[in-house]
Legacy VTK file of the C-alpha trace (Angstrom):
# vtk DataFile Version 3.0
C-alpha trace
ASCII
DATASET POLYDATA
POINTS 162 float
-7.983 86.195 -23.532
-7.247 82.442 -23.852
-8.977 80.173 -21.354
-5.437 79.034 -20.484
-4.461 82.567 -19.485
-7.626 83.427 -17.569
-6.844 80.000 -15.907
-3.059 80.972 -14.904
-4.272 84.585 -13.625
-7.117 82.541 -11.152
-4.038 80.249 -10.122
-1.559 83.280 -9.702
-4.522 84.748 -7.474
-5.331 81.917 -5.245
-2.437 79.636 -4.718
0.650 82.258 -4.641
4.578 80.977 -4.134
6.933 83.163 -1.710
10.074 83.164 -1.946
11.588 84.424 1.246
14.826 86.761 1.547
16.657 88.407 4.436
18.349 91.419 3.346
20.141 92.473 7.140
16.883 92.231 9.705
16.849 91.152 13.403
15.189 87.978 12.476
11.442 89.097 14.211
9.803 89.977 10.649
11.056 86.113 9.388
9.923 84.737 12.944
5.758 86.122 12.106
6.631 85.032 8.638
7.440 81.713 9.516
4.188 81.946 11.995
2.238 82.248 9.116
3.077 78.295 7.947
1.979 77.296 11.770
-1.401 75.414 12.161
-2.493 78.169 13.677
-2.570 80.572 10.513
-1.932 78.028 8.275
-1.850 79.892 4.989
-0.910 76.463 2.897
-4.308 75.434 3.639
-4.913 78.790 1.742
-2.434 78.151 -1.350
-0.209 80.089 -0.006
3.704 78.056 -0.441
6.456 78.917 0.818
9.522 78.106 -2.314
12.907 77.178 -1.291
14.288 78.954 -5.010
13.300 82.435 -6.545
12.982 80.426 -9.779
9.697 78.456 -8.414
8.063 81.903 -6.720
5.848 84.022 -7.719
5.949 87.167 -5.027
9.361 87.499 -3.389
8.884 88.438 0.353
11.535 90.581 1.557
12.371 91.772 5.308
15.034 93.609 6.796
17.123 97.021 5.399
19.313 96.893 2.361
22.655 95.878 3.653
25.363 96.293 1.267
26.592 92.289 1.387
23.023 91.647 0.207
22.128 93.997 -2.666
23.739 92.438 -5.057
22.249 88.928 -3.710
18.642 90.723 -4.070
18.503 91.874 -7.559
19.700 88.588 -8.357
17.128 87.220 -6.485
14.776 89.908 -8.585
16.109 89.167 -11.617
15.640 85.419 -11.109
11.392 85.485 -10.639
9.316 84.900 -13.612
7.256 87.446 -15.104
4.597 88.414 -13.342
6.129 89.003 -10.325
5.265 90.899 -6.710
7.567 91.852 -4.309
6.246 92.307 -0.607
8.333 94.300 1.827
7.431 92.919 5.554
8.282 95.287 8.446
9.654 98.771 9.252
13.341 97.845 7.949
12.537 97.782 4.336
10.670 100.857 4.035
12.643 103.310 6.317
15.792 101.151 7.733
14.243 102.096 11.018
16.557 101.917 13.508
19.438 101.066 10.902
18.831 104.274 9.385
22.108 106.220 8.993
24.524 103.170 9.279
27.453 102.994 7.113
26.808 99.778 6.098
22.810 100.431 5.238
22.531 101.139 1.233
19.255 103.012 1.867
15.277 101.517 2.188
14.488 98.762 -0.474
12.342 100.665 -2.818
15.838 102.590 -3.737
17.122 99.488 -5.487
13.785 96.970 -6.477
10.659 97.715 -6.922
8.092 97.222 -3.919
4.395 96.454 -4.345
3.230 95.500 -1.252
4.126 97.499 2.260
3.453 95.910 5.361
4.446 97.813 8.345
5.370 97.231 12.061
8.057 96.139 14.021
7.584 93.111 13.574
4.420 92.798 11.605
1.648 90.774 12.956
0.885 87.207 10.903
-2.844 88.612 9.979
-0.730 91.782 8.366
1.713 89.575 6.430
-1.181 87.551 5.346
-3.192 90.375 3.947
-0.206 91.752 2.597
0.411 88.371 0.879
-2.888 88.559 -0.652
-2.671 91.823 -1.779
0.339 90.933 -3.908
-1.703 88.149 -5.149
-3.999 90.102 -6.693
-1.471 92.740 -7.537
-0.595 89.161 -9.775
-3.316 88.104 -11.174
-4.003 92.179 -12.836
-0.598 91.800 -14.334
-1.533 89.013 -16.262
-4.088 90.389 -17.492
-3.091 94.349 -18.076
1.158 93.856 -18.449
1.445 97.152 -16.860
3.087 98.098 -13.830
0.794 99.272 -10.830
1.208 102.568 -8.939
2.195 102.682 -5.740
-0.126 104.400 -3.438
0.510 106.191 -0.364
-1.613 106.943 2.371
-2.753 106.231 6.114
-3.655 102.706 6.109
-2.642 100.005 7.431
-0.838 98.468 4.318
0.407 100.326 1.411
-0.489 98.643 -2.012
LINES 1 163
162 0 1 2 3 4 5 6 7 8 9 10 11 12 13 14 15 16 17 18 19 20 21 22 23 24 25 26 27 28 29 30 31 32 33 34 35 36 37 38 39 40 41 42 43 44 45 46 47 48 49 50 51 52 53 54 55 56 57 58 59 60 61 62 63 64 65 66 67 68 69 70 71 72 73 74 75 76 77 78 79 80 81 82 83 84 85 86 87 88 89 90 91 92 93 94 95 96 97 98 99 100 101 102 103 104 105 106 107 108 109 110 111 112 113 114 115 116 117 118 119 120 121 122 123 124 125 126 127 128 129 130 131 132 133 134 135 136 137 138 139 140 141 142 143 144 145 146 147 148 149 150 151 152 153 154 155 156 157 158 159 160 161
């Protein structure tokens, strides 16, 4: 491997972009995400930026259930992110619709329609989860660059789901 590769996948692993997308939640997973750019979590002083355009990001942090206005919004938003890419689902909403289960307008959880590398449950999740989950996808980042393959998603009792 070139020293500028090994140099992107040590970037890719310790300063991270997020792109942040709201596909239908109540707005309490984006409050803790938002939390996490506070002083007191303060993941910038980490890396860790938060991108205004799916274009700039590397991991694309997505809360809420898959609404049918915004599907087609969030595989464009999929599509846009550069290879590698991580997608971190934050909350209940994405992974089971929780309480939106069975609505009409609900297209079913988010792993239906993009792939999801990162689980990060509650209702909402707490900052330290979201960071952890954050990191996670980091590193899920940095192995792509280096193996090209996609990783398999794990499930099991813990607290996050890789």
């Amino acid at each position: 491997m070139s020293f500028f590769k090994r140099l992107m996948n040590k970037c890719r692993r310790k300063s991270p972009s997020l792109f942040h997308m709201n596909t239908g939640s109540c707005n309490g997973c984006d409050i803790e995400l938002i939390t996490c750019l506070s002083p007191r979590y303060d993941v910038e002083q980490l890396g860790i930026q938060l991108e205004g355009s799916p274009r700039h990001a590397d991991i694309i942090c997505i809360t809420g259930p898959m609404t049918r206005n915004a599907l087609e919004a969030a595989k464009a938003t999929y599509a846009q992110v550069c290879e590698p890419k991580a997608v971190v689902a934050l909350g209940s909403c994405p992974a089971s619709c929780n309480v939106f289960a069975g609505s009409p307008v609900i297209e079913g959880p988010l792993s239906k329609h993009i792939p999801v590398d990162v689980f990060v449950p509650g209702c909402p999740p707490h900052p330290d989860a979201i960071i952890e989950g954050i990191a996670r996808a980091a590193a899920i980042l940095a192995d792509r660059g280096v193996r090209k393959t996609e990783p398999v998603l794990e499930t099991g009792e813990g607290a996050l789901q890789q």
